[in-house]
DSSP file (Angstrom, degrees, kcal/mol; ACC not computed):
  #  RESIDUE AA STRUCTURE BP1 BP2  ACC     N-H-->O    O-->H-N    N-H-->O    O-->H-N    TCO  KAPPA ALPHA  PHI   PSI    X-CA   Y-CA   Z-CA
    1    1 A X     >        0   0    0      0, 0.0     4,-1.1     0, 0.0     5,-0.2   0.000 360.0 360.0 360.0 -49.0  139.2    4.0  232.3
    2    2 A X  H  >  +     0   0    0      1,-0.1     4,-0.8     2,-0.1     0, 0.0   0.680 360.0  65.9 -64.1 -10.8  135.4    4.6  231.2
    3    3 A X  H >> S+     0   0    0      2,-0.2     3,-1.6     3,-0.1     4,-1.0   0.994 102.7  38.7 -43.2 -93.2  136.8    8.1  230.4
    4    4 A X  H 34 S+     0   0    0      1,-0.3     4,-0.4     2,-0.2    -2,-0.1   0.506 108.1  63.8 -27.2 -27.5  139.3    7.2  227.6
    5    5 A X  H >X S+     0   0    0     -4,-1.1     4,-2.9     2,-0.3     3,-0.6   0.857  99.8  51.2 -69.4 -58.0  137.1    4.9  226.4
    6    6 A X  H << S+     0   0    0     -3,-1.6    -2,-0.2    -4,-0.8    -1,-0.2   0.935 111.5  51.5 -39.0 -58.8  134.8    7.7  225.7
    7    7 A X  T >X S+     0   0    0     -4,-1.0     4,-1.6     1,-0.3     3,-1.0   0.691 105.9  48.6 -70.5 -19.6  137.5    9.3  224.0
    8    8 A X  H <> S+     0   0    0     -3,-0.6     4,-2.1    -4,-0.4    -1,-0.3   0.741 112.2  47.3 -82.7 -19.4  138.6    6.7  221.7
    9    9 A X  H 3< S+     0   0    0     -4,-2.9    -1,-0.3     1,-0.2    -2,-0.2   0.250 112.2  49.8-116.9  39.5  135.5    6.0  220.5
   10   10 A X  H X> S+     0   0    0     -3,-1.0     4,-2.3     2,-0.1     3,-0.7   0.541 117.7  47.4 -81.8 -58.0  134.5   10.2  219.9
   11   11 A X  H >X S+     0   0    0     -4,-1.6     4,-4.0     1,-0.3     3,-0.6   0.858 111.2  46.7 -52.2 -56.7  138.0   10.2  218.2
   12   12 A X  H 3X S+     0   0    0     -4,-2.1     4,-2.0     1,-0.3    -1,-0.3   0.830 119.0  39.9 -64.2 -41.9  137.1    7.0  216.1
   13   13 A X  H <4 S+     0   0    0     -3,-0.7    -1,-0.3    -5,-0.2    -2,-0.2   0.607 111.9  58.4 -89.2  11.4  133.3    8.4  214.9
   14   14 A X  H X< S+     0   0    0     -4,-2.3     3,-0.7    -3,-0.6    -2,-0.2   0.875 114.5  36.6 -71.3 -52.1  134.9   12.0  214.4
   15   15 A X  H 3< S+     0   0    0     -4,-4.0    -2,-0.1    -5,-0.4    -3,-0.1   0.871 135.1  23.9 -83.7 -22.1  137.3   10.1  211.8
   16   16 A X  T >X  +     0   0    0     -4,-2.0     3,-1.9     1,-0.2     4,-0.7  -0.047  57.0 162.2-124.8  46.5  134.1    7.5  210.4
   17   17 A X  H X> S+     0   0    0     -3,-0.7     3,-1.4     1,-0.3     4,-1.2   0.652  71.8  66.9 -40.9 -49.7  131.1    9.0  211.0
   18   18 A X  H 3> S+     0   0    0      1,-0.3     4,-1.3     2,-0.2     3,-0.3   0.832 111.3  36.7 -48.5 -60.8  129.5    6.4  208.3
   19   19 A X  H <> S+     0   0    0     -3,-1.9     4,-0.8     1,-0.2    -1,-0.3   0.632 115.4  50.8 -90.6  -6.1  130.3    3.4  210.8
   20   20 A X  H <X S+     0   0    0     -3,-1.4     4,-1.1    -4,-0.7    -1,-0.2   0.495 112.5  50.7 -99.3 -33.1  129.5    5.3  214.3
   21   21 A X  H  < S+     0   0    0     -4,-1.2     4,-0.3    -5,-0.4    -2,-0.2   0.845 117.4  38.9 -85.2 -28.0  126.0    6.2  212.4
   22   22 A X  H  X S+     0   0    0     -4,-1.3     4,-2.7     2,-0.2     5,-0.3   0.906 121.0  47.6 -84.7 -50.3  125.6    2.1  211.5
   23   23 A X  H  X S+     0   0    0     -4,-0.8     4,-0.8     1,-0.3    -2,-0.2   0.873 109.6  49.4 -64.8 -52.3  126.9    1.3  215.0
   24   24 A X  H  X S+     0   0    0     -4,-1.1     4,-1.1     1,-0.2    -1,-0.3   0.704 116.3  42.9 -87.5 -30.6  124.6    3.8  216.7
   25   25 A X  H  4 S+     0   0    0     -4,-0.3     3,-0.2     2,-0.2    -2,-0.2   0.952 108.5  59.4 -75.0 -41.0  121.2    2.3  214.6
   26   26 A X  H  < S+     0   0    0     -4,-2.7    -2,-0.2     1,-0.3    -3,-0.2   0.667 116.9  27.5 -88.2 -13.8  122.2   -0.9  215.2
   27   27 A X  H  < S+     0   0    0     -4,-0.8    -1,-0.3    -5,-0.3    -2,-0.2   0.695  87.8 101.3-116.8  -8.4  122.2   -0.3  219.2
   28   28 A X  S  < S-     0   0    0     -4,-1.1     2,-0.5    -3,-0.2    -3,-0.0  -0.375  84.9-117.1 -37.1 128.9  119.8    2.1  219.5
   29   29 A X        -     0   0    0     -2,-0.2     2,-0.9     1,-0.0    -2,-0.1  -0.779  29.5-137.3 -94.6 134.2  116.4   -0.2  220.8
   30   30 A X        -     0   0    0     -2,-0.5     2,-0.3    -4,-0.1    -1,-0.0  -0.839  15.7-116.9-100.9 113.1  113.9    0.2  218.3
   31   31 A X        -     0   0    0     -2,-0.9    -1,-0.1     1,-0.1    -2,-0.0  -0.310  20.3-119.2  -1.7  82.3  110.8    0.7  219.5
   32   32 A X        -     0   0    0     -2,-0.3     2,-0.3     3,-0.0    -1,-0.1   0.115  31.5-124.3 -65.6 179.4  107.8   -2.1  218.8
   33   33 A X        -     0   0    0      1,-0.1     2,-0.2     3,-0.0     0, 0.0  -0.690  46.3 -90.1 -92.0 168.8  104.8   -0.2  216.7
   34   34 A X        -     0   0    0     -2,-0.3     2,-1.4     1,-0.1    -1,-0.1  -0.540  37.5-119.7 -72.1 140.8  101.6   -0.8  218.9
   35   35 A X        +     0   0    0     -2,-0.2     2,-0.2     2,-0.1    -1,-0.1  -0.681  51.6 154.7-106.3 116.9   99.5   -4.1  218.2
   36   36 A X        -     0   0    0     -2,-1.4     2,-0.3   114,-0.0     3,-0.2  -0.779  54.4-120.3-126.4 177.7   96.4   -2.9  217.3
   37   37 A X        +     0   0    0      1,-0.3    -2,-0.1    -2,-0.2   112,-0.0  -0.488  56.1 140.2 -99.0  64.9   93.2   -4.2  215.1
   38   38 A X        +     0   0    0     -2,-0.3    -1,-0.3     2,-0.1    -3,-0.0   0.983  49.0  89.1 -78.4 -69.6   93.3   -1.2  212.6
   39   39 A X        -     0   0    0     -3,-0.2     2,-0.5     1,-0.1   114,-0.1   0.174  66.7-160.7 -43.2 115.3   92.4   -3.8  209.6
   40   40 A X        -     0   0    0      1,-0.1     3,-0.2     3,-0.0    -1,-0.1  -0.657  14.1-152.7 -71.9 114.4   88.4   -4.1  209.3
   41   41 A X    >   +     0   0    0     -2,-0.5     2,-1.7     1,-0.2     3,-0.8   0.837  20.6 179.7 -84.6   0.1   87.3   -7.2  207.5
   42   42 A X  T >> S+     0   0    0      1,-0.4     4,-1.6     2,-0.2     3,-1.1  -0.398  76.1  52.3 105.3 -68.4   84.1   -5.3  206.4
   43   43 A X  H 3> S+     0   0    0     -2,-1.7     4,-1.6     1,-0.4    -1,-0.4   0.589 104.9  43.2-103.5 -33.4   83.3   -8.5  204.6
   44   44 A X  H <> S+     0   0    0     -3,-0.8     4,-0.9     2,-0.2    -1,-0.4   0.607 115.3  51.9 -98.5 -21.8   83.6  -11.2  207.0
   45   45 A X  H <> S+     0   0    0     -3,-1.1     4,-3.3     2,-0.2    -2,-0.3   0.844 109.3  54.7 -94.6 -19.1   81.7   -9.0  209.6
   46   46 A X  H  X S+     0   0    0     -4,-1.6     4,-2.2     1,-0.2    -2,-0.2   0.914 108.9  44.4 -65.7 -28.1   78.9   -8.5  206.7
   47   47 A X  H  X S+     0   0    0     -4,-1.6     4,-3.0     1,-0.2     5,-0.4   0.818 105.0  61.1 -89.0 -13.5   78.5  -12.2  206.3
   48   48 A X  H  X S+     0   0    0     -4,-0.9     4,-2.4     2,-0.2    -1,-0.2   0.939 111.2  47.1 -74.2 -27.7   78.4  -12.5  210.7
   49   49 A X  H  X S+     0   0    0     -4,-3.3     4,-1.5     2,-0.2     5,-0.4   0.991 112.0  46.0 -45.5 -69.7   75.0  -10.1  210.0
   50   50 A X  H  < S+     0   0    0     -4,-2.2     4,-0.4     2,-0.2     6,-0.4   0.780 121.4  40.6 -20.0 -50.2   73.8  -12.5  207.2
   51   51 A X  H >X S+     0   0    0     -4,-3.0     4,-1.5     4,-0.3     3,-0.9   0.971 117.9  44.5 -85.7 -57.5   74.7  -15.2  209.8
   52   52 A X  H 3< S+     0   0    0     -4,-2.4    -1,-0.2    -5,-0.4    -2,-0.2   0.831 123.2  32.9 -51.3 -37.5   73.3  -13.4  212.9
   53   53 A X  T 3< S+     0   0    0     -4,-1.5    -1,-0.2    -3,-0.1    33,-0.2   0.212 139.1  16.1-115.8  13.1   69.4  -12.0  211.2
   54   54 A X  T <4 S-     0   0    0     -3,-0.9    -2,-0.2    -5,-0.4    29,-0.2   0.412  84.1-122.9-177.2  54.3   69.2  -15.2  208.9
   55   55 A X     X  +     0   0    0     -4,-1.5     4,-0.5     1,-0.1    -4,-0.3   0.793  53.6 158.9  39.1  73.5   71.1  -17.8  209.6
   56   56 A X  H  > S+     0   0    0     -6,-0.4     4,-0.7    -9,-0.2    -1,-0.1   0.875  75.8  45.8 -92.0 -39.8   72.6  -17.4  205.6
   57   57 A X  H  > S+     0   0    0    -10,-0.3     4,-1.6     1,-0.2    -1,-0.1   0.834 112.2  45.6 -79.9 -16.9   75.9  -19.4  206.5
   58   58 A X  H  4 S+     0   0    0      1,-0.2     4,-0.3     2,-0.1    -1,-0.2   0.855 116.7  49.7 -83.3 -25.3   74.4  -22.3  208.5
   59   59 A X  H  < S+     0   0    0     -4,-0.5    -2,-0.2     2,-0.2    -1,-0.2   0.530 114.4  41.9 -85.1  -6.3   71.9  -22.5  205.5
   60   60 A X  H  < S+     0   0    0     -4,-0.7    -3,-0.1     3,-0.1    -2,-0.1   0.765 121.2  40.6-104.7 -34.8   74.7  -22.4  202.7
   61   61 A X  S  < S+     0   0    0     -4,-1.6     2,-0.4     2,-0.1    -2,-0.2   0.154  94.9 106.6-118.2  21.2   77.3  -25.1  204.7
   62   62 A X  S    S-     0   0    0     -4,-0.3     2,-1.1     0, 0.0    -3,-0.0  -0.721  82.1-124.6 -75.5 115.0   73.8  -27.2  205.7
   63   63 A X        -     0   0    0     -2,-0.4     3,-0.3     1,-0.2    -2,-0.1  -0.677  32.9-174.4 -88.5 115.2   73.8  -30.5  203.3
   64   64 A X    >   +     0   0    0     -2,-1.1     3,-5.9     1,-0.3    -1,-0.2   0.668  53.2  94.5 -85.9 -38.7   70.4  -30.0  201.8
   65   65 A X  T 3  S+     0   0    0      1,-0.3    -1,-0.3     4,-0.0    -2,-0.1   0.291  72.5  68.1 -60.9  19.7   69.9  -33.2  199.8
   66   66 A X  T 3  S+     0   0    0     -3,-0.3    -1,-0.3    -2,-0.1     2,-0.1   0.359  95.6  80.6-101.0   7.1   68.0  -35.0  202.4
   67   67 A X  S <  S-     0   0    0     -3,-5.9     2,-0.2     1,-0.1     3,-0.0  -0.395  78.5-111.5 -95.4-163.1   65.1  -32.6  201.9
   68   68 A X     >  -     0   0    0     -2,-0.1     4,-2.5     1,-0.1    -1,-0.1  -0.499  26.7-120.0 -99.9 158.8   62.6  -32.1  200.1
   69   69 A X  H  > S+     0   0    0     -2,-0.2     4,-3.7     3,-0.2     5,-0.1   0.906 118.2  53.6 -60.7 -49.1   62.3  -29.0  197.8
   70   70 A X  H  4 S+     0   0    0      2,-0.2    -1,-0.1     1,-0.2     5,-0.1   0.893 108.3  49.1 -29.2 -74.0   59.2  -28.0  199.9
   71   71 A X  H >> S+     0   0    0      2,-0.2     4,-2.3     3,-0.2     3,-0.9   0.780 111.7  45.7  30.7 -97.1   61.2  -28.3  202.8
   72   72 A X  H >X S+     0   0    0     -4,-2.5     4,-1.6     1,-0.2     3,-1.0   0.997 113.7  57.7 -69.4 -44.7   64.2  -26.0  201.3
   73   73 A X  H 3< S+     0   0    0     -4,-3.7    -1,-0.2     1,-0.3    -2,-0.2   0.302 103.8  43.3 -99.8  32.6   61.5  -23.7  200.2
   74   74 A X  H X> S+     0   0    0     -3,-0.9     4,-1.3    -2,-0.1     3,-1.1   0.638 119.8  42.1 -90.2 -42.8   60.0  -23.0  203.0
   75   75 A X  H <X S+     0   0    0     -4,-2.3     4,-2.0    -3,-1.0    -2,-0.2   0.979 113.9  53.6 -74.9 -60.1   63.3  -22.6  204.9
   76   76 A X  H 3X S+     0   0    0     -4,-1.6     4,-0.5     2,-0.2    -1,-0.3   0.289 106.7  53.7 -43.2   2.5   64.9  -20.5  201.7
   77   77 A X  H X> S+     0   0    0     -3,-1.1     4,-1.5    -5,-0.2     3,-0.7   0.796 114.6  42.7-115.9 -75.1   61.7  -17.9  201.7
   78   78 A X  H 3X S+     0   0    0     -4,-1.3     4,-1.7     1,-0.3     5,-0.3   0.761 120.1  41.0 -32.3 -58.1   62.5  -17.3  205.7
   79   79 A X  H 3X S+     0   0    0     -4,-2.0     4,-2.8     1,-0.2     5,-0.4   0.963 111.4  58.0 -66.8 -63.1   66.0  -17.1  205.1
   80   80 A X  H <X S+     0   0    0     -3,-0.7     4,-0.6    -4,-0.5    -1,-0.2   0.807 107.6  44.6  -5.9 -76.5   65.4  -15.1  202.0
   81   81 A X  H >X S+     0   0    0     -4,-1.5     3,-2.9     1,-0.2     4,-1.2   0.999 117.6  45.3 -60.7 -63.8   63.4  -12.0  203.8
   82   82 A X  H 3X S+     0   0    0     -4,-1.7     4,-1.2     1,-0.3    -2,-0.2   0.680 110.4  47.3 -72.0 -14.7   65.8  -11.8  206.7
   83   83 A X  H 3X S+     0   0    0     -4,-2.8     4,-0.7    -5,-0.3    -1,-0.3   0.714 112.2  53.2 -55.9 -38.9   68.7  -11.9  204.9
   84   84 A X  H <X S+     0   0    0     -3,-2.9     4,-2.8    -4,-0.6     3,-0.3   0.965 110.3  50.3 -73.7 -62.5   67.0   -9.0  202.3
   85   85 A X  H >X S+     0   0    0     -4,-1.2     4,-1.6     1,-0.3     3,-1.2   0.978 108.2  55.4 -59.1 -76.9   66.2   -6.8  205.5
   86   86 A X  H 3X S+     0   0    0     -4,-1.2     4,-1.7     1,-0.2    -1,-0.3   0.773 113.2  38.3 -11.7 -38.8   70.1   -7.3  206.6
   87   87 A X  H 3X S+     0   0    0     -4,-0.7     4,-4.2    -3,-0.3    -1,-0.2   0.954 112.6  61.8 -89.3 -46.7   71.6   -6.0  203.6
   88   88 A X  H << S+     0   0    0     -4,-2.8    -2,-0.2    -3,-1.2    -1,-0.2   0.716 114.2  36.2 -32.5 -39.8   68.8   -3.4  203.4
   89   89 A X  H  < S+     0   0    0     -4,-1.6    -1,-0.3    -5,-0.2    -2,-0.2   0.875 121.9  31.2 -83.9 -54.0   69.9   -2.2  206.4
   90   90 A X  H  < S+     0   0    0     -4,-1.7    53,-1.5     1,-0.3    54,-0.5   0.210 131.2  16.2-115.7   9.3   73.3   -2.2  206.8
   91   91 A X  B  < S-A  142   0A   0     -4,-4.2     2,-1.2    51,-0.2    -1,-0.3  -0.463  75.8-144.8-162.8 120.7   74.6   -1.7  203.0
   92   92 A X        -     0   0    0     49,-0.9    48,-1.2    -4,-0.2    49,-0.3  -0.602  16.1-157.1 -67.2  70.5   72.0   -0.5  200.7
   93   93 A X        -     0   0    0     -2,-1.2     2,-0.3    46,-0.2    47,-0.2   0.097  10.8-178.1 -47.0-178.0   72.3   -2.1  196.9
   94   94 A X        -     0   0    0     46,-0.1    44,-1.2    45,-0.0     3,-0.1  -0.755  44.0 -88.2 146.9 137.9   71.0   -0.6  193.8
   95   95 A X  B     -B  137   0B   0     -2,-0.3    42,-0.3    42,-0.2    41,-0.2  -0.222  29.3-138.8 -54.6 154.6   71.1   -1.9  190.6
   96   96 A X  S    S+     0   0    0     39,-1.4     2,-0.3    40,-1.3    40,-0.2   0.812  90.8  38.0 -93.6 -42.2   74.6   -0.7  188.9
   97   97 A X        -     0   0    0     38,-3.7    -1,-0.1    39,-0.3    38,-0.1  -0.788  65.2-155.4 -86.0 141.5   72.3   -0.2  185.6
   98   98 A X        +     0   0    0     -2,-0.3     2,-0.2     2,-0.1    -1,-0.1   0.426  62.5  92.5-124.8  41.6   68.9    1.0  184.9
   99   99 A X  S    S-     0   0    0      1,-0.1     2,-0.2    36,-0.1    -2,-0.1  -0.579  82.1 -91.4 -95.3 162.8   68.0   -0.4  182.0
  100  100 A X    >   -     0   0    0     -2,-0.2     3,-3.2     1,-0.1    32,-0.2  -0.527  32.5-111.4-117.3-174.8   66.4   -3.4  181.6
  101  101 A X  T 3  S+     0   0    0      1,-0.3    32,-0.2    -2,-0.2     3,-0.1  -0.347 116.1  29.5 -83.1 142.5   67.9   -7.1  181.1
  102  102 A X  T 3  S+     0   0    0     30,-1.4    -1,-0.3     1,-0.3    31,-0.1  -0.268  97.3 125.1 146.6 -21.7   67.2   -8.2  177.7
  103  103 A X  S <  S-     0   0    0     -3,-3.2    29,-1.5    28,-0.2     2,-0.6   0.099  70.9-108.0 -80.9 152.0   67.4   -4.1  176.6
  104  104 A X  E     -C  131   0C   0     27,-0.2     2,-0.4    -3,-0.1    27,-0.3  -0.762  45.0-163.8 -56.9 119.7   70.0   -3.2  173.6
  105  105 A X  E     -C  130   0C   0     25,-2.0    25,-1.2    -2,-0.6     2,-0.8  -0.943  11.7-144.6-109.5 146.7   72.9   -1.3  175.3
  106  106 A X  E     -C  129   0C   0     -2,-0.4     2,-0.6    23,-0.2    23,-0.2  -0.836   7.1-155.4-110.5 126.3   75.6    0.8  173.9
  107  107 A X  E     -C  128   0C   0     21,-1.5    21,-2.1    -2,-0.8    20,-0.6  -0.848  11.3-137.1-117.8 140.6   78.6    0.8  175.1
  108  108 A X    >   -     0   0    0     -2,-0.6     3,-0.7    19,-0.2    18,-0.0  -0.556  28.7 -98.7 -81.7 130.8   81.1    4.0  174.6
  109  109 A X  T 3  S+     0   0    0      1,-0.3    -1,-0.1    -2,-0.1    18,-0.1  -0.069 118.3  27.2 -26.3 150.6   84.7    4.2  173.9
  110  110 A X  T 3  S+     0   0    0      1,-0.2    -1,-0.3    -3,-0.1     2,-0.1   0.538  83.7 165.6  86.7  -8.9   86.3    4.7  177.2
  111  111 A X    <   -     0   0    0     -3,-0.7     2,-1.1     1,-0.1    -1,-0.2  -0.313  52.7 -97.4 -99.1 137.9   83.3    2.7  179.5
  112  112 A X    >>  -     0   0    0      1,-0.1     3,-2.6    -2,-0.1     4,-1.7  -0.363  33.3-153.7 -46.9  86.4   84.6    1.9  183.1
  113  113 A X  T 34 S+     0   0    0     -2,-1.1    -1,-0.1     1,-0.3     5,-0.1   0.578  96.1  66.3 -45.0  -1.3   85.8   -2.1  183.0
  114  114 A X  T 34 S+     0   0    0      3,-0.1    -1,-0.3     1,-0.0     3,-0.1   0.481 108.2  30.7-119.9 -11.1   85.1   -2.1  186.3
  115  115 A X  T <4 S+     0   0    0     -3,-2.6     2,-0.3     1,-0.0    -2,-0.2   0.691 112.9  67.2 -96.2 -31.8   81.3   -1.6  185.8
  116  116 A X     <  -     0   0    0     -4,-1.7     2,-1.0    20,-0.0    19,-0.0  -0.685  58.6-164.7 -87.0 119.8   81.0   -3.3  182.6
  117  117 A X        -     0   0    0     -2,-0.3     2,-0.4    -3,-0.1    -3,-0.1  -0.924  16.7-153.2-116.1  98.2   81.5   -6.8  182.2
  118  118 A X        +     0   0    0     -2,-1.0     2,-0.2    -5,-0.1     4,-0.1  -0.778  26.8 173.6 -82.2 126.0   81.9   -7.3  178.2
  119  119 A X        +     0   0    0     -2,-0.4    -1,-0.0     2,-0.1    -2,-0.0  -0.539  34.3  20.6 -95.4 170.1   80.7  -11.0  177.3
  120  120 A X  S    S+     0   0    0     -2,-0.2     2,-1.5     1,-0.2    -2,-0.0  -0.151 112.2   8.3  82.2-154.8   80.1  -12.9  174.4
  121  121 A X        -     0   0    0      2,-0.0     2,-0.5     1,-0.0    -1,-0.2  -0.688  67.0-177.2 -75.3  87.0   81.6  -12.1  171.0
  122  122 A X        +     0   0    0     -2,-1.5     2,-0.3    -4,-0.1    -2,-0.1  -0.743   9.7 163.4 -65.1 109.0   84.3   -9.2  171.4
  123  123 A X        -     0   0    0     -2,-0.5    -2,-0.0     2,-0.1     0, 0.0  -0.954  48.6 -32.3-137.6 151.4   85.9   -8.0  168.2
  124  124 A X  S    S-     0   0    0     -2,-0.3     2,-0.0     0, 0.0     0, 0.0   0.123  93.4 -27.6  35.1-142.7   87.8   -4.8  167.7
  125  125 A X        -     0   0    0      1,-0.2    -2,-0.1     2,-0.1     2,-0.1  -0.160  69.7 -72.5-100.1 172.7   87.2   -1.5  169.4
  126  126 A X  S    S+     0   0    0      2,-0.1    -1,-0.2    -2,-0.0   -18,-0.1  -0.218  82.5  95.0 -77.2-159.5   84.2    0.3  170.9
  127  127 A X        -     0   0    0    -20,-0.6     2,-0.2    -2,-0.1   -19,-0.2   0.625  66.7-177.3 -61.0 160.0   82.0    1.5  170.6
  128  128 A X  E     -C  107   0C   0    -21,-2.1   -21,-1.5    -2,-0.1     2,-0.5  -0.676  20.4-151.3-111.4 154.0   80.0   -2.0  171.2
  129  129 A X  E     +C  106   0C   0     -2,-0.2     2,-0.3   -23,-0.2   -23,-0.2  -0.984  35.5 152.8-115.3 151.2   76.1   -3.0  171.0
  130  130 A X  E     -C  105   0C   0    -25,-1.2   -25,-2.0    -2,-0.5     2,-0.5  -0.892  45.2-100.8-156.5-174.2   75.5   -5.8  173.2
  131  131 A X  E     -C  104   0C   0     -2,-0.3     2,-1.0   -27,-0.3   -27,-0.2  -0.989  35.5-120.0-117.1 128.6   72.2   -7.1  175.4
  132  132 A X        +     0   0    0    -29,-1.5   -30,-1.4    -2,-0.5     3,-0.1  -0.568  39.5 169.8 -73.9  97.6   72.1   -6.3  179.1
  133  133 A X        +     0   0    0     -2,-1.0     2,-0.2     1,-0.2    -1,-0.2   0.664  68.3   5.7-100.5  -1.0   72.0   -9.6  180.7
  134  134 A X        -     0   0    0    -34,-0.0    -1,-0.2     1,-0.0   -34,-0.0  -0.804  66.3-142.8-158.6 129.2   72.5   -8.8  184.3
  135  135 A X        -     0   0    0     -2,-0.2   -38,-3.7    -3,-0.1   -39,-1.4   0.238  33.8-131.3-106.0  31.7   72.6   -5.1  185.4
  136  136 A X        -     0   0    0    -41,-0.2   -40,-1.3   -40,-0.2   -39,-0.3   0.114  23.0-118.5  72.0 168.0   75.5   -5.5  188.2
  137  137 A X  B     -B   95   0B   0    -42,-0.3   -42,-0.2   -41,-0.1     2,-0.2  -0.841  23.2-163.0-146.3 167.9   74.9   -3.9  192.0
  138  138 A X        -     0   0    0    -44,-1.2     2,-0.3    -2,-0.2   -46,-0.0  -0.711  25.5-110.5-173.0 120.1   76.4   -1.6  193.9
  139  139 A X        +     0   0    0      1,-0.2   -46,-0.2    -2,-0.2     3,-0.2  -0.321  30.6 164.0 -57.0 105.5   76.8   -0.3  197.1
  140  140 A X  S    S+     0   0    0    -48,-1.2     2,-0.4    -2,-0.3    -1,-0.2   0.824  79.4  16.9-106.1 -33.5   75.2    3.4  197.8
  141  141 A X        -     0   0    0    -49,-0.3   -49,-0.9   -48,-0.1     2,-0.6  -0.917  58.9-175.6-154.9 111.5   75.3    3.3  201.9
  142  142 A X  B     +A   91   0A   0     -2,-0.4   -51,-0.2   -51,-0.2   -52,-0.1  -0.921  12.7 166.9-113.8 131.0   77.5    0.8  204.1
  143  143 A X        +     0   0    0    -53,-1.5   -52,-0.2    -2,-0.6    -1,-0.1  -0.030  11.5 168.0-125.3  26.3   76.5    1.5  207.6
  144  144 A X        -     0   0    0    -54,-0.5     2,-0.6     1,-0.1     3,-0.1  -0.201  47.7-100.4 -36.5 132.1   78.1   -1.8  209.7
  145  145 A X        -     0   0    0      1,-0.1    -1,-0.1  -100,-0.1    -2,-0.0  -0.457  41.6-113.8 -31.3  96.4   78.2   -1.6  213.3
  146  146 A X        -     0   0    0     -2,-0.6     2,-0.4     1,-0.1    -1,-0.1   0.187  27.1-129.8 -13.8 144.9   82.0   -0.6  214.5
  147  147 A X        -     0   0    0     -3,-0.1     2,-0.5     4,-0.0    -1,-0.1  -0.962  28.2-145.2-115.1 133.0   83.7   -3.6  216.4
  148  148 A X        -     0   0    0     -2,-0.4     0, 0.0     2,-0.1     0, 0.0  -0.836  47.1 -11.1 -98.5 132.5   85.1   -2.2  219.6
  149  149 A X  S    S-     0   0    0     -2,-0.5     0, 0.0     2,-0.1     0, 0.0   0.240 106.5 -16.7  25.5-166.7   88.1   -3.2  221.2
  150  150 A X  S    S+     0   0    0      2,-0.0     2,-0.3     3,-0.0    -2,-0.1  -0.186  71.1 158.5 -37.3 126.5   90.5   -6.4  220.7
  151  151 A X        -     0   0    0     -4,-0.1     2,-2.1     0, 0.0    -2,-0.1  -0.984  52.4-106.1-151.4 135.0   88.7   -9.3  218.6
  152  152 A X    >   -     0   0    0     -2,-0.3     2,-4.0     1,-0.2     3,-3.0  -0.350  30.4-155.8 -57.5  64.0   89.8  -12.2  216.6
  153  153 A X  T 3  S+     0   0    0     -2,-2.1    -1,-0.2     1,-0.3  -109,-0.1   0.323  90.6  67.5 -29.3  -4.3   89.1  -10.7  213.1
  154  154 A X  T 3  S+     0   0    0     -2,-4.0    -1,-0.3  -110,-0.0    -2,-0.0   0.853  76.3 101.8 -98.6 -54.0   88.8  -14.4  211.7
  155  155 A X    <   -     0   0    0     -3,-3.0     3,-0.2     1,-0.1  -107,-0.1  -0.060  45.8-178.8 -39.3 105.2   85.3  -15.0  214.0
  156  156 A X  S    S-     0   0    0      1,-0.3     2,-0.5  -109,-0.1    -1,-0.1   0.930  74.1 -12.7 -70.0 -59.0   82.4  -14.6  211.5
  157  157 A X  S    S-     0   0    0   -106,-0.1    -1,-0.3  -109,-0.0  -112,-0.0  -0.980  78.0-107.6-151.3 136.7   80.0  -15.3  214.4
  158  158 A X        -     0   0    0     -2,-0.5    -3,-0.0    -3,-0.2     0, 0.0  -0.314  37.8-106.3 -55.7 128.4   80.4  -16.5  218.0
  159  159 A X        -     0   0    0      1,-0.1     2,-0.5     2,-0.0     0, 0.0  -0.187  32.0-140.3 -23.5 144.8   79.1  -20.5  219.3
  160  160 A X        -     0   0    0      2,-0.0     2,-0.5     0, 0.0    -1,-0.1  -0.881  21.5-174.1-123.6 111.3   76.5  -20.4  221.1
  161  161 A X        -     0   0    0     -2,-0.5     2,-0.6     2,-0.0    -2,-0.0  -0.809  19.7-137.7-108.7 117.8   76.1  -22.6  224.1
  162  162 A X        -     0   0    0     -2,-0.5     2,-1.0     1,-0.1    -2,-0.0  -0.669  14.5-148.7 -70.0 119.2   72.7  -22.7  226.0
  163  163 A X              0   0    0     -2,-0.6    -1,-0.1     1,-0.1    -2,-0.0  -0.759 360.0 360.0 -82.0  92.8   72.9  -22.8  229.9
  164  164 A X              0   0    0     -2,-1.0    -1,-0.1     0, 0.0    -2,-0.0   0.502 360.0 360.0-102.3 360.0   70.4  -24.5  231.5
């Protein structure tokens, strides 16, 4: 019986290949892709450094108004250096400009929108003159630490519970 069977349903994608090819995807078991963590949040692991060599997020989501400014600015200077070294370390900044702020700048038909931040009164075309008020950053060397194996990409930085 499982013979004929065979045969009717050669005969039947011989005559429809179109519905034997639909038939034949549709039963085929598709194969899941592997679940891996390819995606980096590059951003969220820069702020677990910040958090990790100067507390930057406990100091940011800290409600401040019950010090003093002394106080914060003792805590903000500490926070301040280690934070500085962190970036220093593991993605290097550099001014995006090197003129300096207050200096005349000209800007050229053509100028990158994507370095240049036009303010202020904009009329017609370049080229513009304008005043460098802040002369942007950019990243010359990001060197983060890899994360190695399965992780909950949402964890900026682990709790910590002391065991005594």
């Amino acid at each position: 019986m499982s013979f004929i069977l065979a045969c009717k349903a050669f005969i039947k994608a011989w005559k429809n290949p179109e519905k034997a090819k639909i038939f034949l995807e549709d039963t085929i078991p598709k194969t899941e892709e592997p679940k891996t963590n390819v995606v980096e949040n590059t951003h969220l692991r820069l702020l677990g450094m910040l958090q990790q060599n100067g507390r930057f997020i406990d100091f940011i989501k800290e409600d401040i108004s019950q010090f003093t400014d002394e106080q914060i600015g003792a805590v903000a200077r500490q926070i301040h250096q280690d934070c500085g070294k962190c970036l220093e370390e593991y993605v290097t900044i550099r001014p995006l400009l090197q003129e300096n702020e207050g200096d005349s700048i000209q800007i050229a038909k053509g100028y990158d929108a994507n370095q240049i931040k036009l303010i202020g009164n904009i009329k017609g075309e370049p080229p513009y003159t304008g005043t460098l008020v802040h002369k942007g950053w950019k990243a010359h060397k990001r060197s983060l630490p890899k994360k190695i194996g399965e992780f909950d990409q949402d964890i900026i930085y682990s709790a910590e519970i002391e065991i005594r």
